[in-house]
C-alpha positions in Angstrom: 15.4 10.8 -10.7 16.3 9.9 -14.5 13.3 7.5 -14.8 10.7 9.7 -13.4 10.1 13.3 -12.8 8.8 14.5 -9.3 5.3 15.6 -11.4 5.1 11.5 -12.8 6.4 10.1 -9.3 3.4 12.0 -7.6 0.9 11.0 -10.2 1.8 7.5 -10.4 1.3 7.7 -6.6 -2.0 9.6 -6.4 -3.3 6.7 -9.1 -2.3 4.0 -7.2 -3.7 5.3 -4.0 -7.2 6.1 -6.3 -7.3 2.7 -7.7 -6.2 1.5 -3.7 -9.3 3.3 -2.6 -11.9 1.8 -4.3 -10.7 -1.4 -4.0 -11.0 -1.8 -0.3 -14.3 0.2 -0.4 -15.4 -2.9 -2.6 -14.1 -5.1 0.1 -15.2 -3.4 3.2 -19.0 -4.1 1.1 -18.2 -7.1 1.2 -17.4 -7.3 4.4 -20.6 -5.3 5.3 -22.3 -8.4 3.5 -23.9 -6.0 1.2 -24.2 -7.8 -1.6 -24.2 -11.6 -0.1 -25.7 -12.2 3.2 -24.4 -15.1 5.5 -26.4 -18.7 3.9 -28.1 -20.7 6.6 -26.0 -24.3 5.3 -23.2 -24.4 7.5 -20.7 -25.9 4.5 -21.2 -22.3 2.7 -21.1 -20.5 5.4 -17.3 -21.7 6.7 -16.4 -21.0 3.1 -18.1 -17.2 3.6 -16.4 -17.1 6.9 -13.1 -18.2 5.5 -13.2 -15.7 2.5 -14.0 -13.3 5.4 -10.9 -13.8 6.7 -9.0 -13.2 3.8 -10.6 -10.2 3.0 -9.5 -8.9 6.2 -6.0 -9.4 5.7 -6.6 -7.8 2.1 -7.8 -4.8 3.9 -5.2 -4.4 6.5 -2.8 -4.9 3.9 -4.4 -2.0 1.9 -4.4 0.1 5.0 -0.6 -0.5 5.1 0.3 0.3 1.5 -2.5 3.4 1.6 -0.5 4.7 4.4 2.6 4.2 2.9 1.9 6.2 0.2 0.7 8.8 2.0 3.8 8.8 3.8 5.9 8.9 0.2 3.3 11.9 -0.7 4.0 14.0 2.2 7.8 13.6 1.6 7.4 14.5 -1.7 5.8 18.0 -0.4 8.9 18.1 2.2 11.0 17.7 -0.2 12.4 14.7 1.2 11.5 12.0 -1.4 13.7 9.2 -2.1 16.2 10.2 0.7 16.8 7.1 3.5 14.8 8.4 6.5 17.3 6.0 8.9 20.8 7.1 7.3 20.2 10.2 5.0 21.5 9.4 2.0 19.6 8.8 -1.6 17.3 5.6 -1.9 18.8 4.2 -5.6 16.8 5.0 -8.6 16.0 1.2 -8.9 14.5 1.0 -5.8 12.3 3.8 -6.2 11.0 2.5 -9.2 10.4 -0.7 -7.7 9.3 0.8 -4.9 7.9 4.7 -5.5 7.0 4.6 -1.5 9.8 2.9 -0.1 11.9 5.4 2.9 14.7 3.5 3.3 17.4 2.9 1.0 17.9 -1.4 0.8 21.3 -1.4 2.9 19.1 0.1 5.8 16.1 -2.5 5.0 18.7 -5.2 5.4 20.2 -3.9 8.2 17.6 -2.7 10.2 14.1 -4.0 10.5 12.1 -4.1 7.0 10.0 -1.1 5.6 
């Protein structure tokens, strides 16, 4: 790892799952309607629903990279980080950086079902 040391890789990670956090707690309050109940017009109210629904997907998506990351944070305490889970060998430099959580190195992405 030329680009990063181990130390940075884990603290970039531990950032972005920080920064992850709070973002889907703002939009699981917003989900919650905390801050903006449904309105009784029914035009603003398919628009509320509708956001709704993205939201959603921004929280399941969250869920995915949150547990990605975790994932790439426990390998690092294995000592497994940036090794191809499906063929063993080292995941390219590139991709990591691209990628800090990725498990697979991009031959097996291609080859196999995506990440």
């Amino acid at each position: 790892m030329a680009k990063w040391t181990l130390d940075e890789v884990q603290a970039e990670l531990l950032e972005r799952r920080a920064v992850l956090i709070e973002r889907m707690a703002r939009v699981e309050r917003d989900l919650a309607r905390c801050n903006d109940p449904l309105v009784a017009d029914s035009a603003d109210r398919a628009i509320q629903l509708q956001n709704d629904e993205t939201l959603g997907v921004i929280l399941r998506t969250g869920r995915e990279e949150l547990a990605a990351i975790d994932e790439a944070l426990q390998r690092l305490k294995l000592n497994l980080y940036g090794i191809c889970d499906r063929c063993g060998q080292r995941i390219p430099e590139s991709r990591l950086w691209a990628a800090p959580f990725a498990t697979r190195c991009a031959t097996c992405v291609d080859i196999h079902d995506p990440e």
